[in-house]
C-alpha positions, -999 to +999 in steps of 0.1 A: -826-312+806-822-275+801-805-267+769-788-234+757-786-221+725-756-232+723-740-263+723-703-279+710-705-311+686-666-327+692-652-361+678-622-351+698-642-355+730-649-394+724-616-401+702-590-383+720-569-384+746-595-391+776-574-372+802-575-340+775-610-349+769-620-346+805-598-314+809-620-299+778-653-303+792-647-290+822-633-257+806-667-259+779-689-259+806-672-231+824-672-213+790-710-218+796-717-242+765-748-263+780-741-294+762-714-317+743-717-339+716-700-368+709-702-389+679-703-425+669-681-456+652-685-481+676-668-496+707-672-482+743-695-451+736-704-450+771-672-448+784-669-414+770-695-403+778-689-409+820-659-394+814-673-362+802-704-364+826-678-371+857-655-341+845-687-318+845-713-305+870-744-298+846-737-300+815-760-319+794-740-349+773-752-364+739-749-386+714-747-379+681-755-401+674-751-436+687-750-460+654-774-485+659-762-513+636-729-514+663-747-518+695-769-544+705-801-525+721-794-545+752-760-525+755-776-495+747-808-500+773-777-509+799-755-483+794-782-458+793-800-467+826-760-469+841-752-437+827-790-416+841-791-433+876-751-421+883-759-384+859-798-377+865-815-353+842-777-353+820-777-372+789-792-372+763-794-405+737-791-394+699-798-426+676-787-431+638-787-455+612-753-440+601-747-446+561-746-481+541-706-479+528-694-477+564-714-504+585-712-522+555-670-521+557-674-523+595-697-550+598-708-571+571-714-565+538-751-559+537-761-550+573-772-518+564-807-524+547-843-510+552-831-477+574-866-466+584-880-501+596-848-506+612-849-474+631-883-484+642-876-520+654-845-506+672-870-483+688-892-513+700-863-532+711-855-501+736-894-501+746-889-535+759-859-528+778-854-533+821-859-504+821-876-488+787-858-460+773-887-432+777-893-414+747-882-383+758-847-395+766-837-404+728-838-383+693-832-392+658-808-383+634-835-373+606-831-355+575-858-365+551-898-373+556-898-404+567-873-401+593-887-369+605-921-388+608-907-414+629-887-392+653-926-371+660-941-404+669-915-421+685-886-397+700-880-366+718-866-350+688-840-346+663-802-340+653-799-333+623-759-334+609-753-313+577-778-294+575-791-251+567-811-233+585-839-239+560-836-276+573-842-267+606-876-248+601-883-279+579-877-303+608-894-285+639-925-282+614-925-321+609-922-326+645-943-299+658-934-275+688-932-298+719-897-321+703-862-312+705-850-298+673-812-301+678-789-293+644-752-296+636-736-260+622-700-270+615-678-236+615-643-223+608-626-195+624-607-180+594-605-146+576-603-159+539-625-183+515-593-199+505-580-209+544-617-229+544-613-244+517-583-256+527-595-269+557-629-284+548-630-297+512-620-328+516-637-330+549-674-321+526-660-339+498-663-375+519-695-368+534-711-360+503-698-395+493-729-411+515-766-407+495-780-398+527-762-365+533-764-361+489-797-367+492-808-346+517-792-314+502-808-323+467-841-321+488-828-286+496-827-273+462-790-277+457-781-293+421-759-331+409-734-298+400-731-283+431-725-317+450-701-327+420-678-292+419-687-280+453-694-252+450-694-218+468-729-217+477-728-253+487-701-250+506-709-216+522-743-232+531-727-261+547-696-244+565-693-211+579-662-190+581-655-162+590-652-139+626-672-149+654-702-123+642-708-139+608-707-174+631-736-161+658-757-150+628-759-183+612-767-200+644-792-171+652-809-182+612-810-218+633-827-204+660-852-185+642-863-211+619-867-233+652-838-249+667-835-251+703-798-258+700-772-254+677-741-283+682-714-266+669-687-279+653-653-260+649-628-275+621-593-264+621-575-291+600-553-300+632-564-299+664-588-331+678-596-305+705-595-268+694-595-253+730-589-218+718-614-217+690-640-228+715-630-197+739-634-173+709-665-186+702-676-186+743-669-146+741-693-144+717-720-165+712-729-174+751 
């Protein structure tokens, strides 16, 4: 799978409208993004993702990730020799373990347990599949040791959600030079702190809510009093905003540290599919 630097992370690609969805990733690819993301909460994931891979030519789709206390591995070994006999060389299977209050609430109440032995029987259960899952075809969501460990000796790679660019040199040195190291950089197209505020707090506010993404940026030298007020340098570190220059630079600090592709994510507060942020960002960053 060739990957550009450059990729787009959209909910709004597996939750919206599929007709709208379809549209949109036909126009990404012609912007030139390499590869969509969509994310996880259960139900049909691979429905989406043949509906992007049938709207596209080459572009490269991705989970990210695929929640793997709400599929059964033999759904996920199904769909995902379905999906790479009809779209060879084309997708791309990011695995999580997602966060304890919501498969918890979703499933029941004390499914989530053990995350890292999980991950690793989840991984065997794919091994064993009619076909396997080949190593190379799958990635971890990892943000701490462990995790990071596992996705080395078991995985193609990473995709890490929430994370700085320090992250990202921490995560290709943990799985050496030959994996995928694919990060999430969530941006906003505005001109003022105050119009990203706006638009993200809340949005920062509930993922700080789950220990893993707390957790993580603890790891990363932030302090219990940034988390808690969310603060500026938290929240700058996290989100960027700003014109499309201050945008490339960050992902260019991705790159550098040793991503081979940033998933961006736009925010707007509205729009499930912000077409005309993504064509800013196309003029710029590919």
């Amino acid at each position: 799978m060739d990957f550009s630097k450059v990729g787009i992370w959209g909910a709004g690609l597996r939750f919206g409208d599929p007709v709208e969805a379809a549209e949109s990733a036909a126009e990404l690819e012609e912007l030139g993004f390499g590869s969509l993301w969509v994310p996880d909460g259960g139900g049909p994931i691979f429905d989406a993702v043949n509906n992007l891979l049938g709207a596209t030519r080459t572009a490269v789709v991705a989970t990210g990730i695929l929640n793997l206390w709400m599929h059964e591995p033999e759904y996920v070994v199904d769909g995902y020799a379905s999906v790479t006999a009809a779209y060879p060389d084309r997708f791309l299977l990011g695995i999580g373990v997602g966060h304890a209050p919501v498969v918890d609430k979703l499933r029941d109440p004390g499914t989530y347990r053990r995350p890292i032995a999980s991950t690793a029987a989840f991984l065997d259960e794919l091994d064993k599949g009619h076909p396997p899952i080949p190593v190379d075809g799958r990635i971890l969501a990892a943000l701490g040791p462990k995790m990071l460990s596992l996705a080395a000796e078991r995985t193609g790679g990473v995709h890490p959600y929430l994370v700085t660019p320090e992250h990202t040199g921490l995560a290709r040195e943990a799985v050496g030079p030959d994996k995928l190291v694919l990060p999430e950089q969530t941006v906003i197209l505005c001109s003022t702190a105050d119009e990203a505020r706006a638009i993200a707090t809340e949005w920062l506010r509930d993922y700080l809510e789950f220990p893993n993404y707390a957790n993580s940026l603890l790891r990363l030298g932030f302090t219990p009093e940034d988390l808690k007020t969310l603060s500026d340098r938290l929240f700058d570190a996290m989100v960027v905003w700003g014109g499309e220059e201050k945008i490339k630079a960050r992902i260019d600090e991705h790159v550098a540290a040793g991503a081979d592709q940033v998933c961006v994510q736009v925010l707007t507060g509205k729009e499930e599919l912000p077409r005309e942020q993504w064509r800013r960002l196309a003029a710029a960053l590919v």
